[in-house]
C-alpha positions as a Markdown table, in Angstrom:
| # | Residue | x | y | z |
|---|---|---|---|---|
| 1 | Unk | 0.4 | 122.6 | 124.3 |
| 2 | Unk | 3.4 | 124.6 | 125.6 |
| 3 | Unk | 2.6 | 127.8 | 124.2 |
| 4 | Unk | -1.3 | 127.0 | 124.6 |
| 5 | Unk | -2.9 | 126.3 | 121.4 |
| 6 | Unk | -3.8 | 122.5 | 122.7 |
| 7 | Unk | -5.2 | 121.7 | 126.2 |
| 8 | Unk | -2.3 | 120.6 | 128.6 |
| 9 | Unk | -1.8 | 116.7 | 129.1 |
| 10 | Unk | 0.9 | 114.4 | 130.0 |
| 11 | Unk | 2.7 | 112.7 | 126.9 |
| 12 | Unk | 5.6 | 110.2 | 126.6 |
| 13 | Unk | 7.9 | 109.2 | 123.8 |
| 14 | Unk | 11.3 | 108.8 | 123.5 |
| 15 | Unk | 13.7 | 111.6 | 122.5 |
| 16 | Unk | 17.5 | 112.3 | 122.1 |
| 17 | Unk | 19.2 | 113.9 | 124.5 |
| 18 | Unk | 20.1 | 116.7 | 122.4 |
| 19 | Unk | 15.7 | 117.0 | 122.0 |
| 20 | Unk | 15.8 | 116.5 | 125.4 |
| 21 | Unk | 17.9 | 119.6 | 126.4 |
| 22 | Unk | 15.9 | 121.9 | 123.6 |
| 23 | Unk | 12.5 | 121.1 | 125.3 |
| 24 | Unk | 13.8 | 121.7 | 128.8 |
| 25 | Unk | 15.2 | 125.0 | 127.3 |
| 26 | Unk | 12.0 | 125.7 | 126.1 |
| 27 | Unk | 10.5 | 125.5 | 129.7 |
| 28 | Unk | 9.0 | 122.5 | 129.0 |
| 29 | Unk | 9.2 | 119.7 | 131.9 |
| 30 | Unk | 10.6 | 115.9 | 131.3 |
| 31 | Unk | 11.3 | 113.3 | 133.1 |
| 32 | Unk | 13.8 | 110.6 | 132.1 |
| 33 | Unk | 12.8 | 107.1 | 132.1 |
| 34 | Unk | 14.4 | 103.7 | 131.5 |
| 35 | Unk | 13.9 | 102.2 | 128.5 |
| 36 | Unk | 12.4 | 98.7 | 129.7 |
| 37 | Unk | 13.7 | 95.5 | 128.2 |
| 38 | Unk | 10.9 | 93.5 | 125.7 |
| 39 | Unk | 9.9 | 97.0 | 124.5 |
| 40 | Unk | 10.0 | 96.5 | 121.1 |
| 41 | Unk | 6.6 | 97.4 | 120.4 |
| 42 | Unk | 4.3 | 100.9 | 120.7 |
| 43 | Unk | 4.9 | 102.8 | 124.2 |
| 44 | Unk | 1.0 | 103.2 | 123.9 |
């Protein structure tokens, strides 16, 4: 998506903050979120 070869669209998952600070390098916007309690399954 970032370079263009997929149509833009909002995606979440979870990443490490060392992921984190490589895709924000990269240009690409994140925004942090807490990890809810009872999450245990897919964040679908």
């Amino acid at each position: 998506m970032h370079y263009g070869e997929l149509e833009a669209r909002n995606i979440r998952g979870q990443t490490s903050v060392r992921e984190a600070a490589e895709l924000m390098d990269e240009g690409i916007e994140i925004m942090p979120l807490p990890l809810l309690p009872g999450g245990n399954g897919p964040l679908q």
